[in-house]
Backbone as a ProteinNet text record, in pm:
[ID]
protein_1_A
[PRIMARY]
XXXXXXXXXXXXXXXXXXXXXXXXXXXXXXXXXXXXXXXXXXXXXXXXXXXXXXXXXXXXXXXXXXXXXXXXXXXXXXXXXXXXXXXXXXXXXXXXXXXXXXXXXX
[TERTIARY]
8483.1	8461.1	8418.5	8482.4	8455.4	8313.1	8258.4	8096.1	7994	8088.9	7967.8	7969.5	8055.8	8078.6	8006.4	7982.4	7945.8	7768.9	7734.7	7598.6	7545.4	7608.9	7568.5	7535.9	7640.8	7587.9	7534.8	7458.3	7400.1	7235.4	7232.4	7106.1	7126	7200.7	7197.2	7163.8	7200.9	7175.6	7025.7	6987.8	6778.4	6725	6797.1	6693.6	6678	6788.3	6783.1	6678.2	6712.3	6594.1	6488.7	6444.4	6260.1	6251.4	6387.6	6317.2	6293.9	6361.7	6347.7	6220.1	6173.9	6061	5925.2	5909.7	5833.2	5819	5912.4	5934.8	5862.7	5884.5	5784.3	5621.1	5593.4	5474.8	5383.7	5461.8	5389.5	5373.9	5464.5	5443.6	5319.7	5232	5093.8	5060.5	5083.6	5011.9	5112.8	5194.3	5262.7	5202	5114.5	5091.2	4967.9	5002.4	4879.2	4835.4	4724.6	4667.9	4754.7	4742	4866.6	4931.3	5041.4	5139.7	5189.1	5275.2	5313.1	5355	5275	5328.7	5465.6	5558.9	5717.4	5768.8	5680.3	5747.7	5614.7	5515.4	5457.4	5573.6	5649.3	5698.8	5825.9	5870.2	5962.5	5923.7	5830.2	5770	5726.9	5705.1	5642.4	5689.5	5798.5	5834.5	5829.8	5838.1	5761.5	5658.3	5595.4	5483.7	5350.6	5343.5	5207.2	5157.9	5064.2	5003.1	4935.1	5000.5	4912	4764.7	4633.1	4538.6	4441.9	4415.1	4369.5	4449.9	4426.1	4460.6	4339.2	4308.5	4240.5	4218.4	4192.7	4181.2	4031.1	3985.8	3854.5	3837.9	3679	3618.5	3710.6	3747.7	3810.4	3980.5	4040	4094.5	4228.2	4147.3	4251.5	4302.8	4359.3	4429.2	4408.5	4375.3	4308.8	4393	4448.2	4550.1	4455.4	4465.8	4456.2	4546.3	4592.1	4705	4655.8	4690.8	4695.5	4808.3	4828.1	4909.1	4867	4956.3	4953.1	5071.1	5013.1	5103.6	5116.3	5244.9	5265.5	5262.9	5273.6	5274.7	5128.7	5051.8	4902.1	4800.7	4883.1	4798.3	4675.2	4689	4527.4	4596.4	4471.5	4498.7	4433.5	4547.2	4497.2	4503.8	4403.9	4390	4438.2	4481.8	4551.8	4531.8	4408.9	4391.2	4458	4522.8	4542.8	4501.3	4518.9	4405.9	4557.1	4583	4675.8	4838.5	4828.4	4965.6	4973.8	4881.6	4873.9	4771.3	4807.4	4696.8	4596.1	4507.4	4361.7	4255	4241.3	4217.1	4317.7	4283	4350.6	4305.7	4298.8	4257.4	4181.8	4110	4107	3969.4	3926.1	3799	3698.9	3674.8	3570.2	3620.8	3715.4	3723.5	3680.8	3694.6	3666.2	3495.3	3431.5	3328	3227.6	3264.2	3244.9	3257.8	3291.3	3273.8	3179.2	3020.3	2933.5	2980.3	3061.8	3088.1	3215.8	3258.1	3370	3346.3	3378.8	3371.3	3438.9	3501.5	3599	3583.6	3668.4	3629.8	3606.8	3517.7	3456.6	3546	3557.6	3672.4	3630.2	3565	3430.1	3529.2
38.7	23.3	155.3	216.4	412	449.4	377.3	400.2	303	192.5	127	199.1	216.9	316.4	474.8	523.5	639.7	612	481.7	468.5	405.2	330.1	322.3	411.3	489.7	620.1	683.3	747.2	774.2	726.8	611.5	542.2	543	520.8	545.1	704.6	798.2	940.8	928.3	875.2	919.7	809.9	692.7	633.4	695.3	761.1	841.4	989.5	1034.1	1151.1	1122.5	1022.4	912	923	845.5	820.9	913.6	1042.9	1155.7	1267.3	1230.3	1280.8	1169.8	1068.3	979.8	969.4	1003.6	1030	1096.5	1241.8	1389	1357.6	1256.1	1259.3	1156.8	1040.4	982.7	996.7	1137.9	1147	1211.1	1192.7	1216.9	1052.7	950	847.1	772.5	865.8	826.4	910.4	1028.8	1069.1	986.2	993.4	921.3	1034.3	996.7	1017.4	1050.8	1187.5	1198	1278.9	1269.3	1258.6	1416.3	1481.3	1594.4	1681.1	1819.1	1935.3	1927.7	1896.1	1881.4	1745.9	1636.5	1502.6	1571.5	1574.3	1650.1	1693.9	1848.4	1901.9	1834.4	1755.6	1654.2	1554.5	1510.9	1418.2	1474	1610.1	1695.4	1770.5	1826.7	1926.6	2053.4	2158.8	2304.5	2332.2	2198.6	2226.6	2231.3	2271.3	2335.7	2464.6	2481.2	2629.2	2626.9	2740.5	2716.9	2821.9	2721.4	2776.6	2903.9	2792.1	2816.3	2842.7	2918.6	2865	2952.7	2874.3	2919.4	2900.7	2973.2	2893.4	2842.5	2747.7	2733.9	2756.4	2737.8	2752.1	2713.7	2607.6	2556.7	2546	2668.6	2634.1	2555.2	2486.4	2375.6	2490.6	2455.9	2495.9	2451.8	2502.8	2400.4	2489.9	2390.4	2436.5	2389.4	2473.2	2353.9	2395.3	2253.1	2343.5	2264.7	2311.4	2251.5	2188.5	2045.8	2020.2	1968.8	2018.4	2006.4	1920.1	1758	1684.3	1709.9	1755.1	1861.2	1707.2	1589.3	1488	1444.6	1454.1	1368.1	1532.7	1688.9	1744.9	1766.5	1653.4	1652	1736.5	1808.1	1875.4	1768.5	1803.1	1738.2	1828.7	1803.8	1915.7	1839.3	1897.8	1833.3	1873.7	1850.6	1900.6	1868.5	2007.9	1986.9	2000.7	1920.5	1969.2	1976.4	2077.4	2095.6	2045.6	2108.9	2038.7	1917	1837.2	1705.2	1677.7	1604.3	1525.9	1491	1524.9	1522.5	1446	1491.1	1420.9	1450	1411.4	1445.4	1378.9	1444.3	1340.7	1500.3	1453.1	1520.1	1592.9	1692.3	1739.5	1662.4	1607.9	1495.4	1397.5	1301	1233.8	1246.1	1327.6	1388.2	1388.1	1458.1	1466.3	1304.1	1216.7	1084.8	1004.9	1058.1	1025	1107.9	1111.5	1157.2	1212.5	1093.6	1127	1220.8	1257.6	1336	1485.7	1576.7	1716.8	1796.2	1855	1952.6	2066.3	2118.2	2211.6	2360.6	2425.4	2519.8	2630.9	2755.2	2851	2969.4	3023.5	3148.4	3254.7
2687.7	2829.8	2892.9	2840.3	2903.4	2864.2	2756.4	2738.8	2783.1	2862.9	2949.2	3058.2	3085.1	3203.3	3250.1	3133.2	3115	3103.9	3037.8	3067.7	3158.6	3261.5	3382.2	3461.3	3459.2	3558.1	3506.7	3393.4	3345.5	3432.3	3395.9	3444.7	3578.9	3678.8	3798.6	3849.4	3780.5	3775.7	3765.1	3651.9	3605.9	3702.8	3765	3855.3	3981.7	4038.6	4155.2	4144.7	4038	3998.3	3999.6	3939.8	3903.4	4096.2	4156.9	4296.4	4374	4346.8	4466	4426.6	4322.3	4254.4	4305.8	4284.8	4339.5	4523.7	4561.6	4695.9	4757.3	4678.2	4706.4	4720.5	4560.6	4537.1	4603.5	4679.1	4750.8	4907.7	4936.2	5078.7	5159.6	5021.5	5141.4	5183	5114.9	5136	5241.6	5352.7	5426.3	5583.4	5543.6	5635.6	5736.8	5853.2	5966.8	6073.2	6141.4	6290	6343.6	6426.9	6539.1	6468.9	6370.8	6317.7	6323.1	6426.8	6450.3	6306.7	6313	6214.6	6146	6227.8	6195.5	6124.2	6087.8	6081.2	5929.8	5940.3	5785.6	5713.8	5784.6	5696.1	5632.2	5748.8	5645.7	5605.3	5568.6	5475.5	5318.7	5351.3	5217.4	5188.9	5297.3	5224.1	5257.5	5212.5	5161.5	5087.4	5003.5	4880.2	4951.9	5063.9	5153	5128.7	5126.4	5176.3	5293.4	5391.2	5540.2	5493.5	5466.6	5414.3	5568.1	5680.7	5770.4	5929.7	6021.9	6144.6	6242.2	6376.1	6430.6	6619.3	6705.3	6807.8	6814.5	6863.4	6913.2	7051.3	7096.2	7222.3	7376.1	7326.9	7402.2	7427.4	7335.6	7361.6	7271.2	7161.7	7102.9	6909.6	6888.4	6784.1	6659.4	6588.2	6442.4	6395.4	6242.2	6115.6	6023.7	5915.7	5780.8	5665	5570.1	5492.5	5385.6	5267	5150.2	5111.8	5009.4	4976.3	4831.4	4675.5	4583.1	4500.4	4496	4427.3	4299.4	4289.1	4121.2	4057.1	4093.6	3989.4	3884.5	4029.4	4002.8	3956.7	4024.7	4027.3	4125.7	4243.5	4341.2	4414.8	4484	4612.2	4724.1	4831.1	4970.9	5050.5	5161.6	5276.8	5395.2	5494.8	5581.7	5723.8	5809.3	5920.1	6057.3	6142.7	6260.4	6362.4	6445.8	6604.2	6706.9	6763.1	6846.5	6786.3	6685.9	6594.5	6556.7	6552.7	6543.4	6380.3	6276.1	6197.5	6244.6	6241	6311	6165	6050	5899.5	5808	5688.4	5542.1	5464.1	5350.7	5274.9	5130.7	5001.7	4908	4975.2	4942.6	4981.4	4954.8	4789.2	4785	4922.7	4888.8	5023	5140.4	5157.3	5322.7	5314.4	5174.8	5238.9	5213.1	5178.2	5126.8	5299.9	5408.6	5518.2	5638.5	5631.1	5702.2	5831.4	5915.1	6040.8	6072.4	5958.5	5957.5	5924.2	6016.7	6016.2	6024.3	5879.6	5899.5	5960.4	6073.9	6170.2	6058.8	6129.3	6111.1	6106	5959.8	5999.9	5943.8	6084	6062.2	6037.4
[MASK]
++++++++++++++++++++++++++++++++++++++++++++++++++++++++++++++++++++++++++++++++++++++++++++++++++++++++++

């Protein structure tokens, strides 16, 4: 009985690990529009690099950060306009949409 016991939790131990690892790696495909700097970093984490920041003409605030899913290996870029998700998505991605223009960071 002490070794059914011992392999249950066992497996309850590696399914919780599988999930908090899977967690990490799908929280880009949780990010949206809008979606404030601070609700990112708890969705992802720390595994960012703040690549860019800048003011523009007007005024507004552009970020851009990297994010590297150690699972899959892709990088995603993650643009802000006034602290806010403004795009994201892989660089091919991004550029696979004409009308989409990642701001400029002279």
């Amino acid at each position: 009985m002490n070794n059914k016991f011992l392999s249950k939790m066992f497996l309850l131990f590696a399914v919780f690990i599988i999930a908090g690892c899977a967690t990490v790696g799908n929280g880009v495909n949780r990010l949206s529009i809008n979606m404030h700097k601070n609700e990112v970093r708890a969705l992802l984490g720390n595994n960012f690099v703040a690549k860019a920041s800048k003011v523009d003409t007007e005024g507004n605030v552009l970020d851009l950060w990297e994010f590297t899913n150690e699972t899959t290996h892709t990088t995603y870029q993650i643009f802000f306009l006034n602290d806010k998700v403004s795009q994201w998505g892989t660089r091919e991605d991004l550029k696979k949409f004409p009308e989409l223009h990642s701001p400029a960071y002279d």
